[in-house]
C-alpha positions in Angstrom: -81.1 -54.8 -62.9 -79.0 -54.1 -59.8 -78.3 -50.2 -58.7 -76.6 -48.3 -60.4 -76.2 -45.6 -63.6 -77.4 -47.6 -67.2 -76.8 -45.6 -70.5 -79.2 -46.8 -73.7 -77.7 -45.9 -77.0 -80.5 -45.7 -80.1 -79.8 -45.8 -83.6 -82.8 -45.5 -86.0 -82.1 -46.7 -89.7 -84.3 -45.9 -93.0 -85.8 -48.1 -95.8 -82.6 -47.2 -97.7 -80.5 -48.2 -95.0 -79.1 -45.4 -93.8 -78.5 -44.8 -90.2 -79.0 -41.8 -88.0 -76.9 -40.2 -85.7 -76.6 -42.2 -82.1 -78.6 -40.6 -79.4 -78.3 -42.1 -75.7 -80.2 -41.4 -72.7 -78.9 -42.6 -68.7 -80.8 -43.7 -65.8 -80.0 -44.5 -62.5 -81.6 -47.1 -60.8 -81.5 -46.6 -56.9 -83.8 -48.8 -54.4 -81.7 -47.7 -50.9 -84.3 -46.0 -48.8 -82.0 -42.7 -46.8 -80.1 -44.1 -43.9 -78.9 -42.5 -40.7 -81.8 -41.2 -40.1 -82.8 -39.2 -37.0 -85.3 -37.2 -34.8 -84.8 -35.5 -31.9 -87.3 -33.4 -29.8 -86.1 -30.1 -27.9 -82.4 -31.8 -28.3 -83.6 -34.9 -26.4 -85.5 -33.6 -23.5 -87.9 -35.4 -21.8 -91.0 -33.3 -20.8 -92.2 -29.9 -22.3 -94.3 -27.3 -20.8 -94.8 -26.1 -24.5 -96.2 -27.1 -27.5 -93.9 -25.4 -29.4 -90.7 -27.3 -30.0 -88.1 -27.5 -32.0 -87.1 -30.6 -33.9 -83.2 -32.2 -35.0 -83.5 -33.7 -37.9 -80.6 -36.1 -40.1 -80.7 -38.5 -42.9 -78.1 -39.5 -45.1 -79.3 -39.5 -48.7 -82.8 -37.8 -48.0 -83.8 -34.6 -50.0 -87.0 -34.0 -49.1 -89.0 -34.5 -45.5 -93.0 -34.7 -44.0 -94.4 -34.6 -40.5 -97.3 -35.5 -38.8 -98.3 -35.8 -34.7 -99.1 -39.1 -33.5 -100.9 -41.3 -35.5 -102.5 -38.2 -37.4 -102.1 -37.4 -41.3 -98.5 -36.5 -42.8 -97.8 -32.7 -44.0 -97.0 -32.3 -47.9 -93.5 -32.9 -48.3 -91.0 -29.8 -47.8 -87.0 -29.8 -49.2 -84.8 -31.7 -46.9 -83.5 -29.6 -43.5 -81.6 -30.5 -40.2 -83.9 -28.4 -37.9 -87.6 -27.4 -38.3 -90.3 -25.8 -35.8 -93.1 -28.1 -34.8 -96.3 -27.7 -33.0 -97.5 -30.7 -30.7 -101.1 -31.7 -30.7 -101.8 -30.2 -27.5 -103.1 -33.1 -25.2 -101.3 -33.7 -22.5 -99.1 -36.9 -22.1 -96.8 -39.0 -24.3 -96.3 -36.8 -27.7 -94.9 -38.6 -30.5 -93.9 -36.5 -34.0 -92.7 -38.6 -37.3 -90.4 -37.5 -40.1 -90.3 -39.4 -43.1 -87.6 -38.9 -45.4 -87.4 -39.6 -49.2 -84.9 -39.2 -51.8 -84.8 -38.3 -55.2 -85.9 -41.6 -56.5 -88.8 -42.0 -54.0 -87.2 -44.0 -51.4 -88.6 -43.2 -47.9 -88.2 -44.5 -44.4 -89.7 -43.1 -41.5 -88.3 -42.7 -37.8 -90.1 -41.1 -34.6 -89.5 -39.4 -31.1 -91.4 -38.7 -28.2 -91.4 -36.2 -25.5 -94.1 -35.8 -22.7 -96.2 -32.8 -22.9 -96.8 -31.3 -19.6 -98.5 -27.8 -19.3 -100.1 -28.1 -15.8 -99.3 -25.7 -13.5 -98.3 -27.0 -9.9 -100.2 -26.3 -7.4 -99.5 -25.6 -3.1 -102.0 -26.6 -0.4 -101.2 -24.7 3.1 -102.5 -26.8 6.3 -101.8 -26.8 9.9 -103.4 -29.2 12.3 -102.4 -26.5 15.1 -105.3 -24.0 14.4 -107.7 -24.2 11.6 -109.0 -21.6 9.2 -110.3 -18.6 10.4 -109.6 -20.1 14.4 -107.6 -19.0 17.1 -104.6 -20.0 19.0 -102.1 -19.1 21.3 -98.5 -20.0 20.2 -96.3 -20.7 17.4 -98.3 -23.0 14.2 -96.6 -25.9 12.4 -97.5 -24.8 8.8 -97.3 -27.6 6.3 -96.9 -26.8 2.3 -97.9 -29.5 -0.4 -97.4 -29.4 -4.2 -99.2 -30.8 -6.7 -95.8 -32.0 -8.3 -92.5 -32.3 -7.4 -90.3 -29.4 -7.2 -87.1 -28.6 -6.0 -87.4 -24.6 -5.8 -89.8 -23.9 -3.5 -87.6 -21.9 -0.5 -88.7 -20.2 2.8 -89.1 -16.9 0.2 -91.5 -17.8 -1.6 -94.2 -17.6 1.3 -96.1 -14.7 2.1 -96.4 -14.3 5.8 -98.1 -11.0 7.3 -97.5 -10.0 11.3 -96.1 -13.5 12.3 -92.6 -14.3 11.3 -91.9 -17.8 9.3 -88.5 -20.1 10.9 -87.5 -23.7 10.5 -88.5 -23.9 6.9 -87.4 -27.1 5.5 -88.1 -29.9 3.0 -89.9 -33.6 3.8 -90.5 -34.6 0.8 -89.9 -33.7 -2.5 -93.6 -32.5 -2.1 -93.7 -31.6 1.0 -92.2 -28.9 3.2 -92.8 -27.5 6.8 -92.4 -24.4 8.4 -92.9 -22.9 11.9 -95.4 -19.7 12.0 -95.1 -17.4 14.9 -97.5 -14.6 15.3 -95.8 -11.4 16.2 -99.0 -9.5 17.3 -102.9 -10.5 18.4 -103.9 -9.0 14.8 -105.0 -11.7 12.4 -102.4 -13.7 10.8 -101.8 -14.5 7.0 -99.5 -17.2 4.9 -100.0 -17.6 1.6 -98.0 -18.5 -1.5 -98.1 -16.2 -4.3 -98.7 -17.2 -8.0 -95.2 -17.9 -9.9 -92.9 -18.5 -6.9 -91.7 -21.9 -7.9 -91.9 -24.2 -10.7 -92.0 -27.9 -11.2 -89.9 -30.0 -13.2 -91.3 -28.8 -16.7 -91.1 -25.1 -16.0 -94.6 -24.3 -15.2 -94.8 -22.0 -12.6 -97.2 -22.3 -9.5 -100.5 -21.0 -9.1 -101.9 -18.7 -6.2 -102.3 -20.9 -2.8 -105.0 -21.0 -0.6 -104.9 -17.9 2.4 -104.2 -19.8 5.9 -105.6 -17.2 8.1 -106.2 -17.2 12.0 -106.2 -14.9 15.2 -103.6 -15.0 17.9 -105.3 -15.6 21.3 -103.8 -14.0 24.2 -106.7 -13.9 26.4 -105.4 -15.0 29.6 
């Protein structure tokens, strides 16, 4: 049979020939799998600091829907919906979550998305090959600043500086940024960068730098 709605009509008769009342029953046969069908991850994005996401979801002809993470084991099917909350297995890298939809007469397809999970917080290296840790040295430092990751709000604020004063901030790389460090006393001096100053890419913010410390030497 193609698709489509069939009607069967039955008539039972007795020994005496008599015939009972018609009584029908309809079925529709339907082999089309739901088309149009759809995922989309955080509305497309393309990294996540998060596990926690929110999926888009369309099929045309679907009424109910089932997930799983990567190649893991699907959920138990829920009622058909164009958005759901999803948890990502929580390794870091290429996520991928499937929806398979079905529809009333047990057609299913499935279609996938993935989205790259990246909860690392960046880090930012201070260095100077003026005057190392804990030395001494008589004049303004170059002070160099490195990040784990690429980010593109890391400014001249975001660095703790105590009795020196911090000029010609700028950006090298997308990396890597320089700054001039001029002690304003003989007292030690500090530069640091604090814990949640700048993010990367994701959203994660930074973690606490190392302390670049060292002693002014005016000794003639």
């Amino acid at each position: 049979f193609s698709e489509g709605s069939y009607t069967l009509y039955v008539q039972e008769r007795d020994a005496a020939g008599n015939w009972s009342s018609s009584s029908s029953s309809t079925i529709v046969i339907d082999t089309t799998a739901p088309t149009s069908n759809l995922i989309g991850i955080n509305s497309g994005a393309s990294y996540t600091p998060s596990t926690s996401v929110a999926l888009s979801l369309n099929s045309k002809g679907a009424s109910s829907m089932r997930f799983k993470n990567d190649s893991g084991t699907y959920t138990t099917y829920e009622s058909y919906a164009t958005s759901k909350s999803w948890i990502l297995s929580s390794t870091e890298g290429t996520r991928m979550v499937s929806v398979e939809f079905k529809d009333a007469a047990g057609n299913s397809t499935a279609v996938s998305d993935t989205i790259v999970l990246d909860t690392t917080a960046p880090t930012m290296t201070l260095s100077s090959s003026d005057v190392a840790v804990g030395g001494t040295y008589n004049g303004p430092v170059t002070m160099t600043f490195i990040s784990s990751e690429s980010t593109n709000n890391f400014s001249v604020g975001d660095v703790t500086v105590s009795d020196a004063f911090i000029s010609d901030f700028s950006q090298v790389h997308s990396t890597v940024y320089t700054a001039i460090i001029t002690p304003s006393g003989s007292t030690p001096v500090l530069v640091k960068v604090e814990a949640s100053q700048f993010t990367d890419g994701v959203g994660n913010n930074n973690t606490v730098s190392n302390i670049y410390n060292w002693t002014q030497d005016t000794t003639p």
